[in-house]
The first five atom37 places (N, CA, C, CB, O) and aatype in JSON, in Angstrom:
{
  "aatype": [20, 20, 20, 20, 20, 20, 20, 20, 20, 20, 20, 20, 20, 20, 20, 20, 20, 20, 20, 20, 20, 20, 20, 20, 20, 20, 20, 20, 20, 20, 20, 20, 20, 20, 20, 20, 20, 20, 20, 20, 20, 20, 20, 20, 20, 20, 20, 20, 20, 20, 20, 20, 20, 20, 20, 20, 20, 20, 20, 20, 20, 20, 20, 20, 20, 20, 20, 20, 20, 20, 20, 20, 20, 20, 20, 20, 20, 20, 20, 20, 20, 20, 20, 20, 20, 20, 20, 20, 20, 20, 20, 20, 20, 20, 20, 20, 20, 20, 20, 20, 20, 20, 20, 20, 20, 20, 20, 20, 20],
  "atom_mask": [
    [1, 1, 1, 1, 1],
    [1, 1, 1, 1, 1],
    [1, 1, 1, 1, 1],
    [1, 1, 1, 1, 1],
    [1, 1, 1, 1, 1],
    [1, 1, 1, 1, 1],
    [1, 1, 1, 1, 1],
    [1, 1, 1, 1, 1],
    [1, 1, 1, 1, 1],
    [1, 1, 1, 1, 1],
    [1, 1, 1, 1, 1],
    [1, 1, 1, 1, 1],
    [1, 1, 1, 1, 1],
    [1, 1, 1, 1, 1],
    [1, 1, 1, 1, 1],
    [1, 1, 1, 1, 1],
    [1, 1, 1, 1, 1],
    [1, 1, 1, 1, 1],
    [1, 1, 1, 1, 1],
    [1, 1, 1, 1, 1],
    [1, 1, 1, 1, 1],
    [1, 1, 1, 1, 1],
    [1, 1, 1, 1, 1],
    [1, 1, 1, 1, 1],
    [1, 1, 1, 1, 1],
    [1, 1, 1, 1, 1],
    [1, 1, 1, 1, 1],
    [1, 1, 1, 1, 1],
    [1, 1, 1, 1, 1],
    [1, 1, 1, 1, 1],
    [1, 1, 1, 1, 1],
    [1, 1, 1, 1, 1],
    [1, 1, 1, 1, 1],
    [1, 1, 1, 1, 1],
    [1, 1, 1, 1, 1],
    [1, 1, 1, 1, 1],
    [1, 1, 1, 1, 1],
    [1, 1, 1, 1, 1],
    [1, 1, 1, 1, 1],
    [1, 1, 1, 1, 1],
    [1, 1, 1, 1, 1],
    [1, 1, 1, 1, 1],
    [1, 1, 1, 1, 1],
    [1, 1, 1, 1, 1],
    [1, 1, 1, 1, 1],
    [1, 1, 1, 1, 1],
    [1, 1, 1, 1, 1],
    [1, 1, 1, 1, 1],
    [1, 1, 1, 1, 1],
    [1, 1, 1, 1, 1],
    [1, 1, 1, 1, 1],
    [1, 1, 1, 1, 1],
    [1, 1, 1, 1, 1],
    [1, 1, 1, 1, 1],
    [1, 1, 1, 1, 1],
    [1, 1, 1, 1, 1],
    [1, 1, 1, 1, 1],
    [1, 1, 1, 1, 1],
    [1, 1, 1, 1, 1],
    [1, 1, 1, 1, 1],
    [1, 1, 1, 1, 1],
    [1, 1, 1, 1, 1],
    [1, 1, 1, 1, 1],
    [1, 1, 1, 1, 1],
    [1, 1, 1, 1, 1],
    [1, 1, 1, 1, 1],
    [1, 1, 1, 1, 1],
    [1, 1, 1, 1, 1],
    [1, 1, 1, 1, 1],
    [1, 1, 1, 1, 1],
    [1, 1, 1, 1, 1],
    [1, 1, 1, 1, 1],
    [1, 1, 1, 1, 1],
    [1, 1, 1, 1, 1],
    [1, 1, 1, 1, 1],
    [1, 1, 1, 1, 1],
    [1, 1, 1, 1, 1],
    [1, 1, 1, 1, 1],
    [1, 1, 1, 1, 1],
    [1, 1, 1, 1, 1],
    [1, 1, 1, 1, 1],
    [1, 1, 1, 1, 1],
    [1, 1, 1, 1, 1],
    [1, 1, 1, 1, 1],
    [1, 1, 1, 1, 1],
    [1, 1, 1, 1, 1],
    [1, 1, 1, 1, 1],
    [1, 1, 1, 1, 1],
    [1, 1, 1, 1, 1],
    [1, 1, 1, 1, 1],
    [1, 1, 1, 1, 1],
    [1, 1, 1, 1, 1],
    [1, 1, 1, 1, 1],
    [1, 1, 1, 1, 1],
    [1, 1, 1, 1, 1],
    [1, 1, 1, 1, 1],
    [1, 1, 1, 1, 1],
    [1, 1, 1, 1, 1],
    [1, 1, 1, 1, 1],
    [1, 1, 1, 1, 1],
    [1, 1, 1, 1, 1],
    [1, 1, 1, 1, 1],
    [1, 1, 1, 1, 1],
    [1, 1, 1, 1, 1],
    [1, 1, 1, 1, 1],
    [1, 1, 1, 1, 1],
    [1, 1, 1, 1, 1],
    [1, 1, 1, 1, 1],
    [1, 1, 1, 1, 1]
  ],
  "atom_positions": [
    [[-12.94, 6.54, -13.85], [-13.02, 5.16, -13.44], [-12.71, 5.07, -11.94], [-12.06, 4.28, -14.26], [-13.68, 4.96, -11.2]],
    [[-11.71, 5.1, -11.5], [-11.17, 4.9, -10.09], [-11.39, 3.69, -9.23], [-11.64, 5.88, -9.34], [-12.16, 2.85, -9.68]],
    [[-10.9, 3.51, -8.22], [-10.9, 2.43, -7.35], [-12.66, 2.86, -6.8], [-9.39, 2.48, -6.05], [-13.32, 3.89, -6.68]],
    [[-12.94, 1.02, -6.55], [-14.23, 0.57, -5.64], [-13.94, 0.55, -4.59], [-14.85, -0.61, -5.79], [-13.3, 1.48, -4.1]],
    [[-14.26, -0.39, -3.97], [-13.7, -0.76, -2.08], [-12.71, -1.44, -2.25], [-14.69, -1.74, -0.9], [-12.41, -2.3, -3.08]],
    [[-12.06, -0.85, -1.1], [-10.86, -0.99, -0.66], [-10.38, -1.6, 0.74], [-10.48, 0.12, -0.79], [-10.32, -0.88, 1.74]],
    [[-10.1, -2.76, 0.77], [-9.92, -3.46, 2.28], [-8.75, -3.46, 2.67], [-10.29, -4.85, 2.45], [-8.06, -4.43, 2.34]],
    [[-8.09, -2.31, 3.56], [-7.03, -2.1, 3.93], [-6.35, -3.1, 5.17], [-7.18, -0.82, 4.17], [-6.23, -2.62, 6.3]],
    [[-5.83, -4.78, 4.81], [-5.73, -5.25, 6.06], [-4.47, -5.18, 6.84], [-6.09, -6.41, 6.0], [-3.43, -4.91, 6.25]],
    [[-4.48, -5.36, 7.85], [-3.56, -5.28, 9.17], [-3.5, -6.37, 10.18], [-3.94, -4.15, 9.95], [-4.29, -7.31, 10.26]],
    [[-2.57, -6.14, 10.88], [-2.69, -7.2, 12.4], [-3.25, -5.92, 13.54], [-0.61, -8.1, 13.08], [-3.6, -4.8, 13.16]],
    [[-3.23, -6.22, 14.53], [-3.99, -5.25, 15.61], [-2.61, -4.16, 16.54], [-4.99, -6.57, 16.99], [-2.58, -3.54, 17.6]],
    [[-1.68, -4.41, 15.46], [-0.44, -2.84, 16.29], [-1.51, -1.59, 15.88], [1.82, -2.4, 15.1], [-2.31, -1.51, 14.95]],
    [[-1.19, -0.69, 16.92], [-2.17, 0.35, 17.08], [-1.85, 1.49, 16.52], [-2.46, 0.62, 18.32], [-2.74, 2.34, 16.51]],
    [[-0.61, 1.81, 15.94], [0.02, 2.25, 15.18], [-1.1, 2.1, 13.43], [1.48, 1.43, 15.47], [-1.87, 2.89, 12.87]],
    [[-0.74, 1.07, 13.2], [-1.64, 0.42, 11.9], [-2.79, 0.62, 12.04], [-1.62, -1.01, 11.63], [-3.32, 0.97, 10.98]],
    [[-3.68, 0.55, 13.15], [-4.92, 0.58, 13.46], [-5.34, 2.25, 13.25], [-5.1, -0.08, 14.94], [-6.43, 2.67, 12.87]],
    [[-4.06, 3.11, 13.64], [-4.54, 4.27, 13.58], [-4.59, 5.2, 12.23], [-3.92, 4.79, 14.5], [-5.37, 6.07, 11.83]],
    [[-3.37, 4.6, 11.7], [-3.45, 4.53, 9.97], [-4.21, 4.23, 9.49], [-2.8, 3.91, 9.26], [-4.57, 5.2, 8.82]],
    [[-4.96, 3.29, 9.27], [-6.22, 2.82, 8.66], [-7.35, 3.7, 8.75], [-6.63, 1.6, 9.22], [-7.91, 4.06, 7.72]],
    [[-7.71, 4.08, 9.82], [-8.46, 5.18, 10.47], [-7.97, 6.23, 9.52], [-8.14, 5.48, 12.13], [-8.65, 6.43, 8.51]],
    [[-6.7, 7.03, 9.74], [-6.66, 8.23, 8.73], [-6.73, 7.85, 7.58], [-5.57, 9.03, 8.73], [-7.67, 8.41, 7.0]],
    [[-5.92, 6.84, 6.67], [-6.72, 6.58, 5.46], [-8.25, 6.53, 4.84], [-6.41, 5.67, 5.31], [-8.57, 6.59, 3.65]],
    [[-9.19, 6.38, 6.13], [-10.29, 6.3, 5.93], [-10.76, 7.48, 6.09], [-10.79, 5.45, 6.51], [-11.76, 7.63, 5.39]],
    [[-10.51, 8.37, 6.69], [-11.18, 9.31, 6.87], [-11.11, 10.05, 5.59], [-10.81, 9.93, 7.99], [-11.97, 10.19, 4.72]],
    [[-9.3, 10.71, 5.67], [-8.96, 11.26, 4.36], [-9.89, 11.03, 3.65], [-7.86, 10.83, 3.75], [-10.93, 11.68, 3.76]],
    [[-9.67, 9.63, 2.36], [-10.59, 8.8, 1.97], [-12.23, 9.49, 1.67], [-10.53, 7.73, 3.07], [-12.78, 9.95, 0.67]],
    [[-12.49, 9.36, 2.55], [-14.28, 9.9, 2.38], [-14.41, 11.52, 2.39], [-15.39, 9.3, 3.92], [-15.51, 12.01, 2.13]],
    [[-12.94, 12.64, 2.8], [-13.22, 13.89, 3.06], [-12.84, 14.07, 1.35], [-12.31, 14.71, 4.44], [-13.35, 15.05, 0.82]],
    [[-12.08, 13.29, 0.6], [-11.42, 13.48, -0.45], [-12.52, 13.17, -1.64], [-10.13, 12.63, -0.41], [-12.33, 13.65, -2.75]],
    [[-13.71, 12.33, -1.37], [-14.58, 11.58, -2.21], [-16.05, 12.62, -2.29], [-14.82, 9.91, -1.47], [-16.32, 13.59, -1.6]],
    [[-16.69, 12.11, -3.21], [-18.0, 12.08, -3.03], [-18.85, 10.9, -3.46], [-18.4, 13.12, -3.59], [-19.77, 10.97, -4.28]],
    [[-18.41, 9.68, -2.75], [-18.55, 8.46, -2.77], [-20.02, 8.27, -1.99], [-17.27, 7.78, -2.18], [-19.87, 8.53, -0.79]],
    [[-21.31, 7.93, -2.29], [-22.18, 7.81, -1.5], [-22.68, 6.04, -1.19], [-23.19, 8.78, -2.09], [-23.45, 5.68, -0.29]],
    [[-22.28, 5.5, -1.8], [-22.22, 3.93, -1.29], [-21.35, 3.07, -0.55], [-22.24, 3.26, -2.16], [-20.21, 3.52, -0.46]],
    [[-21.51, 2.19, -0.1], [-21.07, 1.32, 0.63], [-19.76, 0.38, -0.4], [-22.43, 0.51, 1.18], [-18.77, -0.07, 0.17]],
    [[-19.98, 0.2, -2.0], [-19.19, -0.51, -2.53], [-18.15, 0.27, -2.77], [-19.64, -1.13, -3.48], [-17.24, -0.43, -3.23]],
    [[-17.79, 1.54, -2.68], [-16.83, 2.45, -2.98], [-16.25, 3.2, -1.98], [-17.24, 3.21, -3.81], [-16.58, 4.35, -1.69]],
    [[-15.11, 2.33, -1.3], [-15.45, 3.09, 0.51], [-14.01, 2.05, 0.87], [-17.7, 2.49, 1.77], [-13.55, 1.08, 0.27]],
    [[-13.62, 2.67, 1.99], [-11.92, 2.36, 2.07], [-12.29, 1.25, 3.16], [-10.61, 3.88, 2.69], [-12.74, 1.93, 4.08]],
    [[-12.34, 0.03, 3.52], [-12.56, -1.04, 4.98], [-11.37, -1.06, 5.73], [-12.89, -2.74, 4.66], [-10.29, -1.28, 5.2]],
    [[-11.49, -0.87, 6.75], [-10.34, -1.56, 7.43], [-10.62, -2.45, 8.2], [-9.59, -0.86, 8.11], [-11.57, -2.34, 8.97]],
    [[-9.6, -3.86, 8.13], [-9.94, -5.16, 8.09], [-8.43, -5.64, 8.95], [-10.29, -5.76, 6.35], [-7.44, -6.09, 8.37]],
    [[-8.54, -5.47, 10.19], [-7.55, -6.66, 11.09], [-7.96, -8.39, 11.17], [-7.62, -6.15, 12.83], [-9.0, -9.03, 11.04]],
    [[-6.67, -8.68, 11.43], [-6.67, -10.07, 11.86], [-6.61, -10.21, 13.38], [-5.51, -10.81, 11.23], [-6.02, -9.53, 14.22]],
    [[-7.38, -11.28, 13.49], [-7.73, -11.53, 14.81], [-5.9, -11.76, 16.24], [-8.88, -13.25, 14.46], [-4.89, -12.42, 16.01]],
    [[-6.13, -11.09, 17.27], [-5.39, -10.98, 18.4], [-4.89, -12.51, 17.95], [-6.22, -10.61, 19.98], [-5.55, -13.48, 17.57]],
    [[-3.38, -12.32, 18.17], [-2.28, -13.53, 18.16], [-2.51, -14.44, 16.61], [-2.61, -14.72, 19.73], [-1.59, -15.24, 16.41]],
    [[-3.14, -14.42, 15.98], [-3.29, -15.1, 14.41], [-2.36, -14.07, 13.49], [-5.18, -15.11, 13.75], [-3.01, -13.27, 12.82]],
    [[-0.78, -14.01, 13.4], [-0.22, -13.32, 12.99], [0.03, -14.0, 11.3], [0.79, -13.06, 13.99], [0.3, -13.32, 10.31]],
    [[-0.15, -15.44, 11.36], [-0.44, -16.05, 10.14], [-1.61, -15.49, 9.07], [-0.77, -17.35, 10.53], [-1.45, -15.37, 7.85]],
    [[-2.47, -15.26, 9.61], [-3.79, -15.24, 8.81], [-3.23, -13.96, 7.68], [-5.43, -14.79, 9.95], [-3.61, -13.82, 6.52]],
    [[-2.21, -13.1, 8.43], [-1.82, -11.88, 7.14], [-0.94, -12.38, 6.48], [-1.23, -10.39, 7.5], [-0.36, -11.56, 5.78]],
    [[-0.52, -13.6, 6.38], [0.11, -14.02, 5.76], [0.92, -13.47, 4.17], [-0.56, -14.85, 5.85], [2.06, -13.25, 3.75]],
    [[-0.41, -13.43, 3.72], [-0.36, -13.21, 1.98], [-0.33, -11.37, 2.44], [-2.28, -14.04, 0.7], [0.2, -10.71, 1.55]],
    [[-0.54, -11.0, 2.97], [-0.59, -9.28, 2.78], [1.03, -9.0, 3.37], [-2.13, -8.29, 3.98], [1.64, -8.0, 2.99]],
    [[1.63, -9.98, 4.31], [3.02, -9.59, 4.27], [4.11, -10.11, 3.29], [3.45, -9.86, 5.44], [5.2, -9.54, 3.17]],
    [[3.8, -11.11, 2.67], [4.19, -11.34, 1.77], [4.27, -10.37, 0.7], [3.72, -12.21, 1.6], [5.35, -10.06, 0.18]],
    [[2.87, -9.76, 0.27], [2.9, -8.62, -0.55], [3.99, -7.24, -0.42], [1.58, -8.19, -0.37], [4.63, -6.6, -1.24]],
    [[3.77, -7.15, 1.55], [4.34, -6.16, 1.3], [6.2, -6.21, 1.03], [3.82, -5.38, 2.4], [6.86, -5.29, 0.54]],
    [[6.75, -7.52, 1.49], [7.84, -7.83, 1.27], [8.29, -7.32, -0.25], [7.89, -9.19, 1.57], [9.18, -6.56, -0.62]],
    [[7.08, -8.24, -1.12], [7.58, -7.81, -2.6], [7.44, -6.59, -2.97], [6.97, -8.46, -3.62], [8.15, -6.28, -3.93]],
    [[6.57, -5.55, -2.42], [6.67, -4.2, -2.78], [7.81, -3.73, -2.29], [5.62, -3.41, -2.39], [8.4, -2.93, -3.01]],
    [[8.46, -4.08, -0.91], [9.78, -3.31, -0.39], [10.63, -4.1, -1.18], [10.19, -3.32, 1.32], [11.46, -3.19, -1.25]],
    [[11.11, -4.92, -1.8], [11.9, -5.7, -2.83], [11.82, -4.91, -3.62], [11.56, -6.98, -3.32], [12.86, -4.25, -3.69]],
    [[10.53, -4.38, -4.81], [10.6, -3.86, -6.4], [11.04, -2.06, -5.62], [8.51, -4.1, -7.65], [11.65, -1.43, -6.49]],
    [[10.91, -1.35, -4.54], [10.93, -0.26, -4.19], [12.66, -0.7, -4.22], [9.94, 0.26, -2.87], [13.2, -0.52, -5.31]],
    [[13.37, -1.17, -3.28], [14.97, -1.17, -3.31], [15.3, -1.31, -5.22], [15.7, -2.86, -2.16], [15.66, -0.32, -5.85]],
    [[15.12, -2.54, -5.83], [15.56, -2.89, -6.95], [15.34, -1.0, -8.02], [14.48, -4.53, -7.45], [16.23, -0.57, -8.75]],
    [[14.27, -0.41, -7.83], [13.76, 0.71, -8.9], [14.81, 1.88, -8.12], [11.66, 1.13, -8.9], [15.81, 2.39, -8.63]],
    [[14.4, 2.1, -7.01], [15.62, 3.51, -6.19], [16.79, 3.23, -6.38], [15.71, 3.76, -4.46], [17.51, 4.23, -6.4]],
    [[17.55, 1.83, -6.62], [18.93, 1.38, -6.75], [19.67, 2.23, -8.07], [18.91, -0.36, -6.99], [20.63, 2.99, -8.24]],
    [[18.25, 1.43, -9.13], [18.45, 1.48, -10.24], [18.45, 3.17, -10.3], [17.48, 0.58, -11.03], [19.38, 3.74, -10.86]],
    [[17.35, 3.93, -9.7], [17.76, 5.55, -9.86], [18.91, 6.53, -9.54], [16.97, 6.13, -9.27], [19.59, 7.39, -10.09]],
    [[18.73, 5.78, -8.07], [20.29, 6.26, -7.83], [21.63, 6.32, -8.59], [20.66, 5.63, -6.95], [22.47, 7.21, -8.52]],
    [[21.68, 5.3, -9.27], [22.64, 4.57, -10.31], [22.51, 6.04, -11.51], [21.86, 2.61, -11.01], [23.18, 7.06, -11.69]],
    [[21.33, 5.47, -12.12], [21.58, 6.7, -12.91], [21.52, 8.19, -13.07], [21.19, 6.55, -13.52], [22.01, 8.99, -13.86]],
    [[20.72, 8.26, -12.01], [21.05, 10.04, -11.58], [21.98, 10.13, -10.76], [19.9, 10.93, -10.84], [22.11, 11.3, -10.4]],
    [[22.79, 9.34, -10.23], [23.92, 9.6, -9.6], [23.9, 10.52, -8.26], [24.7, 10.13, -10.57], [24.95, 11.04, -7.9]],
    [[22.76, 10.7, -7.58], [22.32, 10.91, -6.27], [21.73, 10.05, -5.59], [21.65, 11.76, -6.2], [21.2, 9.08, -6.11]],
    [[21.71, 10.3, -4.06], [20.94, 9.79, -3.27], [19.55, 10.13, -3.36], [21.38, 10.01, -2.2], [19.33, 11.34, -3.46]],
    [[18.39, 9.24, -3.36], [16.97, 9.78, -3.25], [16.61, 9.35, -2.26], [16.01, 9.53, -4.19], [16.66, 8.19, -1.84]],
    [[15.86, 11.11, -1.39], [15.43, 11.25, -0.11], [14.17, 10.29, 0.06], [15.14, 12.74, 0.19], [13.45, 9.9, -0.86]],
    [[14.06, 10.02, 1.29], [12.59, 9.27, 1.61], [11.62, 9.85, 1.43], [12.32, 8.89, 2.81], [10.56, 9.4, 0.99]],
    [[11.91, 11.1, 1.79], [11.05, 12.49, 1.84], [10.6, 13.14, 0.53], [11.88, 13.59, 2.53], [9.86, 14.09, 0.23]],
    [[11.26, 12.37, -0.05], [11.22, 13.12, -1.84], [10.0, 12.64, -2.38], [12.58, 12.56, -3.11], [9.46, 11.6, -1.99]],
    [[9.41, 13.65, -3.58], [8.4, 13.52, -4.34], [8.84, 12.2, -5.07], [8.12, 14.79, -5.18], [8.11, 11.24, -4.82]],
    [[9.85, 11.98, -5.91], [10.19, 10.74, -6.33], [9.76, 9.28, -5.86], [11.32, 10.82, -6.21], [9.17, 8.32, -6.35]],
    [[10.53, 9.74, -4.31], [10.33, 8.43, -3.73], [8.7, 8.11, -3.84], [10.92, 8.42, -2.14], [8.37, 6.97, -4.16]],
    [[7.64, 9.17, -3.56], [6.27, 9.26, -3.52], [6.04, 8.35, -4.74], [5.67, 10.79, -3.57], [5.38, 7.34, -4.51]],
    [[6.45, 8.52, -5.97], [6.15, 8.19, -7.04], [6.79, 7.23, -6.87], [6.26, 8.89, -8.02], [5.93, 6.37, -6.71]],
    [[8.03, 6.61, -6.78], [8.41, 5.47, -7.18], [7.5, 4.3, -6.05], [10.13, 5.5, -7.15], [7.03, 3.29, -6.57]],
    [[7.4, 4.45, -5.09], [6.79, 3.49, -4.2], [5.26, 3.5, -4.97], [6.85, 4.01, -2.41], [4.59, 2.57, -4.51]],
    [[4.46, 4.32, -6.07], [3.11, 3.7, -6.29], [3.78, 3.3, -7.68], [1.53, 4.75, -6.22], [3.1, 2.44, -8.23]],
    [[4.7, 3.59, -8.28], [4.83, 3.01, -9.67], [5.84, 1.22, -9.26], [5.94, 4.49, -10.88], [6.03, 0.25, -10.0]],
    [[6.22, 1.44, -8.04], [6.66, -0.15, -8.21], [5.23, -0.7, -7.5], [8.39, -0.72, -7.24], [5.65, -1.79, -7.14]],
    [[3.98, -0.67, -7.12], [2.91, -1.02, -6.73], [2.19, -1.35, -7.99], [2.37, -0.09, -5.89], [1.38, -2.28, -7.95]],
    [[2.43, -0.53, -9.39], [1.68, -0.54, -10.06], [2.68, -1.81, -10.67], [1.2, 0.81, -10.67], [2.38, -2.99, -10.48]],
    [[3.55, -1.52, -11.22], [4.46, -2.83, -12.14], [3.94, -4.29, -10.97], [6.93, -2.44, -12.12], [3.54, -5.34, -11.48]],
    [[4.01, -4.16, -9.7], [3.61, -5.76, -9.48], [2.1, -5.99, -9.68], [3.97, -6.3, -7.89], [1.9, -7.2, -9.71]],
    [[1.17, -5.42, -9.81], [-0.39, -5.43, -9.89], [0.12, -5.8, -11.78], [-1.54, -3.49, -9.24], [0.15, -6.94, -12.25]],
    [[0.37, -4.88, -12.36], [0.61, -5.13, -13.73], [0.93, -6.67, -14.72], [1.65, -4.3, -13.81], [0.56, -7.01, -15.85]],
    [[1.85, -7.37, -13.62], [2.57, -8.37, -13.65], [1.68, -9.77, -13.19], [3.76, -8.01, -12.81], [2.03, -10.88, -13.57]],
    [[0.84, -9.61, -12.58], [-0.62, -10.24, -12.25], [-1.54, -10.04, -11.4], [-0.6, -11.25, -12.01], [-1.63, -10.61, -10.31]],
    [[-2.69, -8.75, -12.11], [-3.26, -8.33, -11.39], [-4.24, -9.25, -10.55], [-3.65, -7.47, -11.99], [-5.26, -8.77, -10.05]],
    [[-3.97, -10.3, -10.43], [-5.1, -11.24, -9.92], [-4.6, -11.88, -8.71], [-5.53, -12.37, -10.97], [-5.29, -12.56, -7.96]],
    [[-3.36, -11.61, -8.54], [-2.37, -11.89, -7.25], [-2.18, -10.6, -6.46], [-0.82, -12.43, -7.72], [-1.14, -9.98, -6.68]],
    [[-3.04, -10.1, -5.57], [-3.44, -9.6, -5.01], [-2.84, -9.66, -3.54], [-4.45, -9.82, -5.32], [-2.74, -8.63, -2.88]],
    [[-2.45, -10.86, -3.06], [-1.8, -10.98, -1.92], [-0.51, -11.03, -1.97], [-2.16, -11.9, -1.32], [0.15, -11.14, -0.93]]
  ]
}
């Protein structure tokens, strides 16, 4: 099954801009995707309209929210610190991505 297109948006820090870029590339070296509907976009908001990302920072707020609340909770019970660097953390940052998509996948922003 897998993901279709994908509109990766941003504001215009060049930092982000350049991320998007390697996501995309990766992306298509990783695929054998030959259409246009199955293909990673990257999509800024226009110079000084820091509103218009409104809903995508919002999102990401609630993903750094369910990421603290799930590592808290690990830490707690494995009774270590978990590295940033850790495979865990890898996993826990797409499994708290997946529980908020889960929770309404139709809220998207």
């Amino acid at each position: 099954m897998g993901l279709g297109r994908v509109v990766m948006r941003s504001d215009q820090e060049p930092y982000l801009k350049k991320l998007q870029w390697l996501i995309k590339e990766q992306s298509a070296a990783n695929t054998m995707l030959e259409d246009d509907e199955k293909a990673v976009v990257p999509e800024n908001t226009p110079a000084g309209q820091s509103k218009s990302a409104g809903g995508a920072e919002r999102a990401v707020q609630e993903l750094e929210d369910q990421v603290c609340v799930l590592k808290s909770a690990w830490e707690q019970r494995m009774g270590k610190t978990m590295k940033v660097t850790s495979t865990e953390m890898a996993w826990l940052i797409e499994y708290a991505a997946t529980t908020l998509w889960a929770r309404d996948p139709h809220d998207l922003s």
